[in-house]
GUTORMI-74042 format. One record per residue (C-alpha): residue in three letters; x, y, z. Coordinates in Angstrom, 1 decimal. Example, Ala and Ser with C-alpha at 12.3 -4.5 7.8 and 13.67 -1.06 7.14 Angstrom:
+--------+--------+--------+--------+
: residu :     xx :     yy :     zz :
+--------+--------+--------+--------+
:    ALA :   12.3 :   -4.5 :    7.8 :
:    SER :   13.7 :   -1.1 :    7.1 :
+--------+--------+--------+--------+
This chain:
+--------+--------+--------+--------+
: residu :     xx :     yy :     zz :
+--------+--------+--------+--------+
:    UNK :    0.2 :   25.6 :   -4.7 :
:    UNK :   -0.1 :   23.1 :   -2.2 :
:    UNK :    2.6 :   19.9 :   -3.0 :
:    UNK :    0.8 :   16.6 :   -3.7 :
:    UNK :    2.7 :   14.8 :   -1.0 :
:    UNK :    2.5 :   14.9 :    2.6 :
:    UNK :    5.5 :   15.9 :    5.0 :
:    UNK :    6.2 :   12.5 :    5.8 :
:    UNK :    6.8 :   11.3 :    2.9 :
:    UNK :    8.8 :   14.7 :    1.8 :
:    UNK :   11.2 :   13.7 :    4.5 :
:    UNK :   11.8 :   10.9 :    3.2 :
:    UNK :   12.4 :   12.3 :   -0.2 :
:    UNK :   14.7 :   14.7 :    1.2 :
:    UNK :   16.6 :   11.8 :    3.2 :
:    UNK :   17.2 :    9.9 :    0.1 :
:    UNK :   18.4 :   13.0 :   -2.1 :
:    UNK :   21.0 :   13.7 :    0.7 :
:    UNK :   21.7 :   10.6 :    1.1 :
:    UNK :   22.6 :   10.2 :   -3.1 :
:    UNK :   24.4 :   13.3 :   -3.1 :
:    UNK :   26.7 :   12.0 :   -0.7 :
:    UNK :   26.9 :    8.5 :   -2.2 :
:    UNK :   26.0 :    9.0 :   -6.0 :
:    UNK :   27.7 :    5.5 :   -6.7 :
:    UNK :   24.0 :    3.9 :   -5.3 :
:    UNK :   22.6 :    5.1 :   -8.1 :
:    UNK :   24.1 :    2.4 :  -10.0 :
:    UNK :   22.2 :    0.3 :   -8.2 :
:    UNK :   19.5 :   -2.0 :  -10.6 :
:    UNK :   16.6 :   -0.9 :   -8.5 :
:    UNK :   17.4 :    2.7 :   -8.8 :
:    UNK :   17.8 :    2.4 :  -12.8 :
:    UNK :   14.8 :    4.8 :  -13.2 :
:    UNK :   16.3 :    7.1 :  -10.9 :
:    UNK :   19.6 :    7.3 :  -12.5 :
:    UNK :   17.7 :    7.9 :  -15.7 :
:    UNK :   15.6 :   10.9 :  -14.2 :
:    UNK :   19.4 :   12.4 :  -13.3 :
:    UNK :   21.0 :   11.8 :  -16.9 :
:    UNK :   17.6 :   13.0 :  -18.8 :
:    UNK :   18.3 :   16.5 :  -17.3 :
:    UNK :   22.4 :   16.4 :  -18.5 :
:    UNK :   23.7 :   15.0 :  -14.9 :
:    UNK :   26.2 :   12.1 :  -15.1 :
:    UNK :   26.4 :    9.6 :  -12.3 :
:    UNK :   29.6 :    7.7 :  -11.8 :
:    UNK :   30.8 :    4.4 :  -12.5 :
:    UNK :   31.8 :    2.2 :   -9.8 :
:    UNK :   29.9 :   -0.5 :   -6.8 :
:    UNK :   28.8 :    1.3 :   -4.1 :
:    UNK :   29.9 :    0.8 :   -0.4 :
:    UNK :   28.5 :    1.7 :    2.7 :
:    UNK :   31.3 :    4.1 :    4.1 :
:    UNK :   32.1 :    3.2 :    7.4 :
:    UNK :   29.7 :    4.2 :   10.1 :
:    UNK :   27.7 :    5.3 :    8.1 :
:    UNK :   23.7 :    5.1 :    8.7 :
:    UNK :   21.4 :    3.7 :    5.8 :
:    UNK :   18.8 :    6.1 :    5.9 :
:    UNK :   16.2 :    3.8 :    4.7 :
:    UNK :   16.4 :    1.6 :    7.6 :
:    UNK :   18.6 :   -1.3 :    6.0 :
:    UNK :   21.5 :   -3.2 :    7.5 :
:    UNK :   24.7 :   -1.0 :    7.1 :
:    UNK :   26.9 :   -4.5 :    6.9 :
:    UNK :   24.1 :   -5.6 :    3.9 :
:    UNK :   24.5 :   -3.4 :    0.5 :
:    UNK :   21.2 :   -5.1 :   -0.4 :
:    UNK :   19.5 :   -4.4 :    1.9 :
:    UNK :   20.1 :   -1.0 :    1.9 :
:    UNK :   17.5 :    0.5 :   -1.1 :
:    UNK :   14.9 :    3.4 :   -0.8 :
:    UNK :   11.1 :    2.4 :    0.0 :
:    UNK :    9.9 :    3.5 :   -3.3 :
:    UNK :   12.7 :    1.2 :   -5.0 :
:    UNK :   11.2 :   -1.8 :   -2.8 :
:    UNK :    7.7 :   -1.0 :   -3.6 :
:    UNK :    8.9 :   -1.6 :   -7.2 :
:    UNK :   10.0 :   -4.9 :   -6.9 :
:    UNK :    6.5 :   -7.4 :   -7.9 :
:    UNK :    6.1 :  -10.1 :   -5.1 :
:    UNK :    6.6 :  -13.0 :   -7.2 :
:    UNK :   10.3 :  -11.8 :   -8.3 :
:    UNK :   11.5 :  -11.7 :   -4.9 :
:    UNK :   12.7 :  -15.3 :   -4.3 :
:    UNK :   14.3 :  -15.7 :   -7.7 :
:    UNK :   16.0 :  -12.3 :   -7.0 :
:    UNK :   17.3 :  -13.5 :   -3.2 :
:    UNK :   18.2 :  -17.2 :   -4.5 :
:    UNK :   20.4 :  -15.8 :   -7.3 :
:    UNK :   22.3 :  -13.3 :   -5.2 :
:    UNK :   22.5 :  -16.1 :   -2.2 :
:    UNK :   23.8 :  -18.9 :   -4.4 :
:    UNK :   27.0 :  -20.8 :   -3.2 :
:    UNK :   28.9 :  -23.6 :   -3.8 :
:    UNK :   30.0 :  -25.8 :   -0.9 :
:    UNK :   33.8 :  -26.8 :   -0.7 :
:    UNK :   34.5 :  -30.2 :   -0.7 :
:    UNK :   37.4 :  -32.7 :   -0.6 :
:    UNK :   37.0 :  -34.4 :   -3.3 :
:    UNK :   40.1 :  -36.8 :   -3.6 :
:    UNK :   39.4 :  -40.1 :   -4.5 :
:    UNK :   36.3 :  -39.7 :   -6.3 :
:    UNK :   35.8 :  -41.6 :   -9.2 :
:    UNK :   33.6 :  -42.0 :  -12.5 :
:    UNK :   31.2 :  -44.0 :  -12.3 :
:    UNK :   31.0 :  -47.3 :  -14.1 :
:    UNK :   28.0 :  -48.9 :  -16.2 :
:    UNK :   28.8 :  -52.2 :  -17.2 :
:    UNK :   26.1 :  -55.0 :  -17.3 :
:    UNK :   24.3 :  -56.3 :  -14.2 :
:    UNK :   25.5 :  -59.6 :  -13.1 :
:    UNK :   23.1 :  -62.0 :  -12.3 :
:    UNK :   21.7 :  -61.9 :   -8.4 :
:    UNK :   19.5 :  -65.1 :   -8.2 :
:    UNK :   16.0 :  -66.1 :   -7.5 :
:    UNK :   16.3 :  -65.7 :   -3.9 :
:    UNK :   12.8 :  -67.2 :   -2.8 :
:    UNK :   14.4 :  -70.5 :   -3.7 :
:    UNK :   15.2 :  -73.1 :   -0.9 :
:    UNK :   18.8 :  -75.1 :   -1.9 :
:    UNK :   19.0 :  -78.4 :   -1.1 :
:    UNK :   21.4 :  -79.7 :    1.4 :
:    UNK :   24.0 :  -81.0 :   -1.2 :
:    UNK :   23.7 :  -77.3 :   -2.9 :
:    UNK :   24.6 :  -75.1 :    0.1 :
:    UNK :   27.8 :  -77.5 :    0.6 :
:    UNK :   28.6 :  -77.0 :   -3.1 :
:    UNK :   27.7 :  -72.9 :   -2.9 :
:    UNK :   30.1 :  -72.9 :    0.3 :
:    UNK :   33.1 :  -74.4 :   -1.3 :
:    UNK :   32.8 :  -72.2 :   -4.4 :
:    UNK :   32.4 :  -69.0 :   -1.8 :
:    UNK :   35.8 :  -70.8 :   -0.3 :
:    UNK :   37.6 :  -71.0 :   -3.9 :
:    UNK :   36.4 :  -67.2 :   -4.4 :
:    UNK :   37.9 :  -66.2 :   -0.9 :
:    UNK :   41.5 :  -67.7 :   -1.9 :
:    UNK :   41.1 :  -65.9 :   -5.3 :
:    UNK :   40.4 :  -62.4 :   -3.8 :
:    UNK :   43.3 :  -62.9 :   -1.5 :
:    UNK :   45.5 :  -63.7 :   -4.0 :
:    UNK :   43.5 :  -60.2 :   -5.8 :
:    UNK :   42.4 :  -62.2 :   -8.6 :
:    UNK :   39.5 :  -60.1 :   -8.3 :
:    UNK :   37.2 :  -60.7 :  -11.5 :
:    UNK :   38.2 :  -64.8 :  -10.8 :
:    UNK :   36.5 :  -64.1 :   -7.4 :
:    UNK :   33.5 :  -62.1 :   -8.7 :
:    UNK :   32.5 :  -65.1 :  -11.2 :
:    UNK :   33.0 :  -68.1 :   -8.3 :
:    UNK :   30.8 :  -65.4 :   -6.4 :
:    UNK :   28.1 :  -65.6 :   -9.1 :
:    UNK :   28.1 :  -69.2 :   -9.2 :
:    UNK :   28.1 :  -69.2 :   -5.6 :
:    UNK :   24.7 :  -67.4 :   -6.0 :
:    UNK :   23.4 :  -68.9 :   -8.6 :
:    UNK :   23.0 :  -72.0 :   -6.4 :
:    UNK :   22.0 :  -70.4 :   -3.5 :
:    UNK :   20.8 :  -66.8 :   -4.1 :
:    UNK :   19.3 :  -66.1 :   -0.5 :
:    UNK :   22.3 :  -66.2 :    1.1 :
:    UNK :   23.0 :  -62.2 :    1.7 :
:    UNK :   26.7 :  -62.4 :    2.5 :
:    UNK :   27.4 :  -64.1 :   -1.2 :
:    UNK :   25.9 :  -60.8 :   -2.3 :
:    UNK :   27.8 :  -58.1 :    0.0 :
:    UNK :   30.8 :  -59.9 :   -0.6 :
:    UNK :   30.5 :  -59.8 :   -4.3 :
:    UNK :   30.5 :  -56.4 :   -4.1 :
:    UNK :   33.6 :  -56.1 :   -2.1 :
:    UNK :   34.8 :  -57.1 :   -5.2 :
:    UNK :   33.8 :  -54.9 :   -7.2 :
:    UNK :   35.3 :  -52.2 :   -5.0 :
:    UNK :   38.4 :  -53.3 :   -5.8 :
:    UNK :   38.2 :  -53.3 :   -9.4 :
:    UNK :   36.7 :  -49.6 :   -9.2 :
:    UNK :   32.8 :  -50.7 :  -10.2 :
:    UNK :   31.1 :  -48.8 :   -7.1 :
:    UNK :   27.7 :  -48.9 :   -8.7 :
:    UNK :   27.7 :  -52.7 :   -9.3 :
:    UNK :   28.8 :  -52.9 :   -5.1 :
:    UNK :   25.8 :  -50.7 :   -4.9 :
:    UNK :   23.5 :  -53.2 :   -6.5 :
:    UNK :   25.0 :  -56.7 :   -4.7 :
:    UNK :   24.9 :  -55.0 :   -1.2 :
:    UNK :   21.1 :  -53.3 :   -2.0 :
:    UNK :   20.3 :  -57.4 :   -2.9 :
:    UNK :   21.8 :  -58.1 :    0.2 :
:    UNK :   20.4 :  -56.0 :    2.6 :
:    UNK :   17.1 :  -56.6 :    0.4 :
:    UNK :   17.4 :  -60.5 :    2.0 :
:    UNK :   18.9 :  -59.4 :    5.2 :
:    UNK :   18.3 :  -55.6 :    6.6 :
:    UNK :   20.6 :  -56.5 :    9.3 :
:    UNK :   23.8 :  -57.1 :    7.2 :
:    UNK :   26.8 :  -55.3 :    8.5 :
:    UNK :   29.2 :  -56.0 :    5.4 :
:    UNK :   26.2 :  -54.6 :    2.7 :
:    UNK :   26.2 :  -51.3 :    4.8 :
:    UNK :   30.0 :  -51.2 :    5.0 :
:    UNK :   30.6 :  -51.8 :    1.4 :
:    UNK :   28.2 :  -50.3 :    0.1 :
:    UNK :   28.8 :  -46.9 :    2.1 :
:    UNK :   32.9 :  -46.9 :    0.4 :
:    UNK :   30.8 :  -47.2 :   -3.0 :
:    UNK :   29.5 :  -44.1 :   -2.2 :
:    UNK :   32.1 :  -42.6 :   -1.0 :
:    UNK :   33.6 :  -43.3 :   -4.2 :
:    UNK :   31.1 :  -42.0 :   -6.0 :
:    UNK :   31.2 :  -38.7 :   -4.2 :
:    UNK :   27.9 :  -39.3 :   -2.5 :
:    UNK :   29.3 :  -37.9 :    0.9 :
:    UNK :   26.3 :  -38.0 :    3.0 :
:    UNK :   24.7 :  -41.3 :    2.0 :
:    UNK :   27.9 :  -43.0 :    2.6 :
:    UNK :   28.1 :  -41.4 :    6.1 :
:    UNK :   25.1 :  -42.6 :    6.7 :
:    UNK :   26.0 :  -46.1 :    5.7 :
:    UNK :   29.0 :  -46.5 :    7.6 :
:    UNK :   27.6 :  -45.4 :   10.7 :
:    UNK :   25.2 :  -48.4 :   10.1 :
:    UNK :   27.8 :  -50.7 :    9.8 :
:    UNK :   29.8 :  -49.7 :   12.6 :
:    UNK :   26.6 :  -49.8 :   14.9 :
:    UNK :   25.7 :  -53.5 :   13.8 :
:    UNK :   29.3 :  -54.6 :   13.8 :
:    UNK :   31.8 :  -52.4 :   15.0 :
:    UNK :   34.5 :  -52.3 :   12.0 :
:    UNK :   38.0 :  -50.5 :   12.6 :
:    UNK :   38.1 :  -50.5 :    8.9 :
:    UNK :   34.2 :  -49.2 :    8.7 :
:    UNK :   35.3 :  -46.8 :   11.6 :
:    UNK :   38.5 :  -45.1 :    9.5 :
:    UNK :   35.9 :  -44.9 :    6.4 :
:    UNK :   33.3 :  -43.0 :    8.5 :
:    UNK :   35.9 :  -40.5 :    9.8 :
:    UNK :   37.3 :  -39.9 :    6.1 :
:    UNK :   33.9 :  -38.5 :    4.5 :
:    UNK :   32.3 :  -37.3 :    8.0 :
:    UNK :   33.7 :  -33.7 :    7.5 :
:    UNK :   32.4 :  -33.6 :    3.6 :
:    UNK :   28.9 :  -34.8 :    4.7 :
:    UNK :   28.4 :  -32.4 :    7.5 :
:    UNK :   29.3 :  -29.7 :    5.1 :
:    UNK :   26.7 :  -30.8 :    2.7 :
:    UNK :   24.0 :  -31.0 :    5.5 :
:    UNK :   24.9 :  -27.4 :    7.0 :
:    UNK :   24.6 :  -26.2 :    3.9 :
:    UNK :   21.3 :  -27.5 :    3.0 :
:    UNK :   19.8 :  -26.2 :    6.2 :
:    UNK :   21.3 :  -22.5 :    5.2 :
:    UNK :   19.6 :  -23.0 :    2.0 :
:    UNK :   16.3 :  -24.3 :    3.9 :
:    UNK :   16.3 :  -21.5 :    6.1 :
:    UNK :   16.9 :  -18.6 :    3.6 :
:    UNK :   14.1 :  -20.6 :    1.3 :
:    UNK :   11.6 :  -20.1 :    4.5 :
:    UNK :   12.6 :  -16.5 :    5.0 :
:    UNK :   12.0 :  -15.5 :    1.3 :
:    UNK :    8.6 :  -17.0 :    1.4 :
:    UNK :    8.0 :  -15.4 :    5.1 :
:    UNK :    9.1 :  -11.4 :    3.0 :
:    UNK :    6.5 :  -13.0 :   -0.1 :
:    UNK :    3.9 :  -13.5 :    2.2 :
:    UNK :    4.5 :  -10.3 :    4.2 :
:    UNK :    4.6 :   -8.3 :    1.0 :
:    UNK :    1.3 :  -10.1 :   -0.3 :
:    UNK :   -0.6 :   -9.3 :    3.2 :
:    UNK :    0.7 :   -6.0 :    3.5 :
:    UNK :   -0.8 :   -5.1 :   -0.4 :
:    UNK :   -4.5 :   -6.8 :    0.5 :
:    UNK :   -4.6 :   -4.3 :    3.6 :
:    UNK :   -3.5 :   -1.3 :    1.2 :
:    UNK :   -6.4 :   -2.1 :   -1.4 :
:    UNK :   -9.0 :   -2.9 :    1.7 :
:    UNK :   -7.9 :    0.5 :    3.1 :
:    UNK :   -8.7 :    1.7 :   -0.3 :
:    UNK :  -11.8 :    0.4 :   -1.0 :
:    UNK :  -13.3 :    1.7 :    2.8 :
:    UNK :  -11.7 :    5.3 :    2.1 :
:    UNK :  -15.3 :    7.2 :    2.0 :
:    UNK :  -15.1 :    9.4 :   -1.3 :
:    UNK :  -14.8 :   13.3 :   -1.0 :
:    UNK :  -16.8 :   15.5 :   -2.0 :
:    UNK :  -17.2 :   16.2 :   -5.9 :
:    UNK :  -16.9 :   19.7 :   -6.1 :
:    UNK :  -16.0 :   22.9 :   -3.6 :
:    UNK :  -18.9 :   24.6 :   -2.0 :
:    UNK :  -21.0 :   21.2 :   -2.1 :
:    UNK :  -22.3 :   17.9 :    0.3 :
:    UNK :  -22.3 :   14.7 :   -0.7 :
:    UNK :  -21.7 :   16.0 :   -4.6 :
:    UNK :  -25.1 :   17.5 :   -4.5 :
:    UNK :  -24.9 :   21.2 :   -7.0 :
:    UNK :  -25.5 :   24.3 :   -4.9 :
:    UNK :  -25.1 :   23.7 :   -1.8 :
:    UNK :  -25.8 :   21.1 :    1.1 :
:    UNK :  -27.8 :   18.2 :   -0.6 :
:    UNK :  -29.0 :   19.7 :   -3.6 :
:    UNK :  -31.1 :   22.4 :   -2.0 :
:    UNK :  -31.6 :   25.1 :   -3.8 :
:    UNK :  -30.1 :   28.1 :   -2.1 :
:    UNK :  -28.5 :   25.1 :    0.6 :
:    UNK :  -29.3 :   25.8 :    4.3 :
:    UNK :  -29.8 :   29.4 :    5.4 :
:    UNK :  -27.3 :   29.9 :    8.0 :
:    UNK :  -25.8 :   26.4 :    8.0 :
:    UNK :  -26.8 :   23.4 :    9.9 :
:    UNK :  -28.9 :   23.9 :   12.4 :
:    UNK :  -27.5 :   22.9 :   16.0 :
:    UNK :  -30.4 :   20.3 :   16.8 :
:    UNK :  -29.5 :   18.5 :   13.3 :
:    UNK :  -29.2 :   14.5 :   13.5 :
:    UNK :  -25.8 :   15.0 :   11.3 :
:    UNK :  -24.6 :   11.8 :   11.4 :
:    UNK :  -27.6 :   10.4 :    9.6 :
:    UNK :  -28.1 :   13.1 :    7.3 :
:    UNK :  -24.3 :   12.5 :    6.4 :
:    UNK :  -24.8 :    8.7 :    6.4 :
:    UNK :  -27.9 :    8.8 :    4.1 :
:    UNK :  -26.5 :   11.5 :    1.6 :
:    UNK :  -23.5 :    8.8 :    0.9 :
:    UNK :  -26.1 :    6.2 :   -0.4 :
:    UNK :  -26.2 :    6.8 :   -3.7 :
:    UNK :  -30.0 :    5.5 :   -3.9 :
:    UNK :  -30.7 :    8.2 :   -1.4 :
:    UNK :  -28.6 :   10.8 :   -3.1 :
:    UNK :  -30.4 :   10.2 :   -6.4 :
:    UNK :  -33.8 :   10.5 :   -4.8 :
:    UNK :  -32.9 :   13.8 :   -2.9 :
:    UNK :  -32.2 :   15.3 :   -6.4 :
:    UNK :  -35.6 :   13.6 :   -7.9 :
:    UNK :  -36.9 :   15.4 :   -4.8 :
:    UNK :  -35.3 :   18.3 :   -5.4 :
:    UNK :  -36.2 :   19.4 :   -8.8 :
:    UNK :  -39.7 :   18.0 :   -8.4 :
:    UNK :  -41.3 :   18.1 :   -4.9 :
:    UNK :  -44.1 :   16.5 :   -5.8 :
:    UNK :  -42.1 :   13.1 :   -6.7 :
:    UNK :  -41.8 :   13.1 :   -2.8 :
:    UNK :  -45.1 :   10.4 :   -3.0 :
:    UNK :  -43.2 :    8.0 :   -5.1 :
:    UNK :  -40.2 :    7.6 :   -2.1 :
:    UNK :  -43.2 :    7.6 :    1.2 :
:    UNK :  -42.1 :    3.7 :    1.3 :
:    UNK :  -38.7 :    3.7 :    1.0 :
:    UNK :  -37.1 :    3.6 :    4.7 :
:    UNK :  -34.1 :    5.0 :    3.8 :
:    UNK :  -35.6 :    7.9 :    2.3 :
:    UNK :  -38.3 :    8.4 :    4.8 :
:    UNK :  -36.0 :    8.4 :    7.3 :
:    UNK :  -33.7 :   11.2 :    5.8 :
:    UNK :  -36.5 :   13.2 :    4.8 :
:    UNK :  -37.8 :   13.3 :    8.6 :
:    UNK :  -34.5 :   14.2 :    9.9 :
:    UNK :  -34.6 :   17.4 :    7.5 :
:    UNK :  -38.2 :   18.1 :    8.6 :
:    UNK :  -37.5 :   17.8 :   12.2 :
:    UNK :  -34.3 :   19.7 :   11.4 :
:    UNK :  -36.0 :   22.4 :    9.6 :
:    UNK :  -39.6 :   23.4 :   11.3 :
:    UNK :  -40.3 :   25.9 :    8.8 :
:    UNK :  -38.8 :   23.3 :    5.5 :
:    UNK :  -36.1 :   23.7 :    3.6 :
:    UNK :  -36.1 :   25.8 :    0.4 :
:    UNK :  -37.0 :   24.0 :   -2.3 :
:    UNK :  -38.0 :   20.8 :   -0.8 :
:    UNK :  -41.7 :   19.9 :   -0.1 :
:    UNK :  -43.8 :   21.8 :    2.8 :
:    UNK :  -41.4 :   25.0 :    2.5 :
:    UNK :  -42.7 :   28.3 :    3.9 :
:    UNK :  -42.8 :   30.9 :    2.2 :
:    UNK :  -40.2 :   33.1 :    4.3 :
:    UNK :  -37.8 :   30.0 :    3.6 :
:    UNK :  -38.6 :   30.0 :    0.2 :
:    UNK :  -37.7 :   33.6 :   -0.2 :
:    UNK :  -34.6 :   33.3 :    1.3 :
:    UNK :  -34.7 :   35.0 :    4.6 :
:    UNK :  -34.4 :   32.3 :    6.9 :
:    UNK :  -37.1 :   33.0 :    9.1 :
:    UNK :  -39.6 :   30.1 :   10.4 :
:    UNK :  -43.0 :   30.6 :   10.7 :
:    UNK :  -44.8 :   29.1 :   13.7 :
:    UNK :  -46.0 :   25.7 :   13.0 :
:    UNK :  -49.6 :   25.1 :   12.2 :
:    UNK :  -49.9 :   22.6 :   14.8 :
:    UNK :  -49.4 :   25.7 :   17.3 :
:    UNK :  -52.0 :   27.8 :   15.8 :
:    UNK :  -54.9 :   25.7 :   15.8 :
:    UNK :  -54.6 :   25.2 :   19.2 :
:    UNK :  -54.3 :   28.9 :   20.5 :
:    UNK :  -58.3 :   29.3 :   21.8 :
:    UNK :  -60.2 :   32.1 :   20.1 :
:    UNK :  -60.3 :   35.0 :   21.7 :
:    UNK :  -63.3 :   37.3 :   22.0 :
:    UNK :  -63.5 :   40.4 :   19.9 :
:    UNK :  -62.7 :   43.8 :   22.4 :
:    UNK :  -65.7 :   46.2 :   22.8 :
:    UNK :  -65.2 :   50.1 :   22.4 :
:    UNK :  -65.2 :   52.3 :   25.1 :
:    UNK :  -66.9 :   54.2 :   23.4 :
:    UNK :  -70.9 :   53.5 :   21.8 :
:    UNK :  -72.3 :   55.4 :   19.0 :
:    UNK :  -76.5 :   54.9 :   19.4 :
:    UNK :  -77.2 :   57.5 :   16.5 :
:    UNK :  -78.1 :   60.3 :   19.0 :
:    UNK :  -76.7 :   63.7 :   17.9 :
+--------+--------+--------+--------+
């Protein structure tokens, strides 16, 4: 008895039990669970323990030896659903980045302070009075009364509220009191009435830096410095650099590997639409030994099938063609077991066509299908002349004796 696999994939088979036998530890392996079952249903035990490549060593299944996941038996592969894939990859690919993170803080939620209608136009008298409170609030931060500066800040912009610098300097304030997120707000007001304004950027980038937002205070600073080069912007810029850039390479990794698992997803998804159109062009094999195109007794249903096999003038490729249409197929048999249903198929092309390729296959017919002779019928494979042939031979005139008999004794 013939084995229901080819050779190629016997070699295979015989690659990977080598392969085991020599490694037995893969086996522990979650793809080959059902393998690893088939071993300890028949009393084998396979041993504890992660397996490693041994050095030099060849995966036979064409993975990477430096890549223990990589390294799994086709079948094992083919087991794995497409959709599991990327979850399966992101899991096993997970990292955290390493970051410095001294000097991060918690960050704080008190109440907003008030920022100011800042479509309204001061009057003259009010921008003098809104500079000498920024003045008094100045004194007080260098003295680090800080909250005494925040509130001359807020009455600073209470009188004039468009003026951005009130804002950003607010929330240089706040830094100092360890309230990033209420910097954040003043300098987003700020740069909200002026896009251009160096000190919002500056501050507001240490607020994130505070806050551990690495790569949006990066990106901040280096604002700043470009506006208004700041030695003090400059030194901020080259603290958190190194924790940004970190951040940023590993988002690209994670970016790239993201691609590549939907790249293997759609691969896998392509390569299982080819397998099931293969499978649905495959032409089907014949139903039974000793048949053609699953037609009982012989070739096409005939009874007795075609004495001496096809004959060498045969149009096969159209006899072949029509006898896998099952319309024709059915007919032939109708045919078949009633020649005189032959009338009911005269306008059916495909039929006609079939049934002239066996008549000008088959001078003397076919045995058991209309216009047989009777030396076909019978078996013995001979073919009468056609009829065609006879009526056109001339008659020939009946020979005289030599001898004549006149009744004379």
């Amino acid at each position: 008895m013939a084995a229901p696999f080819d050779l190629e994939d016997l070699g295979k088979l015989k690659s990977f039990v080598e392969f085991v036998a020599a490694n037995p530890a893969i086996l522990n392996m979650p793809q080959l669970e059902f393998f690893k079952k088939l071993i300890e249903q028949f009393g084998g035990k396979v041993p504890e323990g992660t397996f490693q490549m041994p050095a030099g060593a060849k995966c036979p299944f064409g993975g990477d030896v430096k890549s223990e996941s990589k390294c799994t038996p086709p079948s094992a592969e083919a087991e794995v659903d497409e959709e599991e894939i990327p979850e399966m990859d992101a899991e096993s690919e997970e990292s955290e980045v390493e970051l410095d993170m001294e000097g991060v803080i918690e960050p704080d939620n008190d109440v907003e302070q008030p920022m100011g209608d800042s479509s309204k136009t001061p009057t003259e008298e009010e921008v003098d009075k809104s500079g000498d409170l920024r003045a008094e609030a100045a004194a007080a931060y260098s003295e680090q009364k800080f909250q005494e500066a925040i509130d001359l800040y807020t009455q600073a912009i209470e009188i004039n509220p468009g003026n951005a610098l009130f804002h950003a300097k607010r929330g240089q304030a706040f830094l100092k009191l360890k309230k990033p997120n209420a910097c954040i707000r003043d300098c987003n007001k700020a740069l909200e009435i002026n896009c251009d304004s160096a000190a919002a950027y500056k501050f507001r980038g240490r607020a994130n830096r505070l806050l551990g937002n690495w790569e949006e205070a990066a990106k901040d600073l280096r604002q700043a410095c470009k506006l208004d080069y700041d030695e003090e912007a400059d030194e901020w810029l080259r603290e958190v650099t190194p924790n940004a850039k970190k951040i940023e390479q590993h988002r690209l990794k994670q970016q790239r590997k993201k691609a590549e698992r939907e790249r293997k997803a759609d691969e896998l998804s392509r390569q299982k639409a080819r397998q099931q159109q293969a499978k649905q062009q495959k032409p089907s094999a014949p139903s039974g030994p000793g048949s053609a195109g699953g037609f009982p007794g012989g070739a096409g249903g005939f009874p007795g099938g075609f004495p001496g096999g096809f004959p060498g003038g045969m149009n096969m490729g159209d006899l072949l063609s029509g006898m896998n249409d099952p319309e024709v197929m059915a007919a032939l048999q109708d045919i078949a077991k009633n020649p005189a249903n032959i009338d009911k198929y005269k306008s059916n092309p495909k039929i006609a066509k079939l049934i002239d390729v066996v008549k000008n296959s088959f001078p003397g017919g076919v045995p058991g299908f209309p216009g047989a002779s009777a030396g076909a019928a019978d078996g013995a494979g001979s073919t009468p002349p056609p009829a065609s042939a006879k009526e056109d031979e001339p008659n020939e005139a009946p020979k005289k004796p030599d001898f004549v008999d006149d009744g004379l004794d």
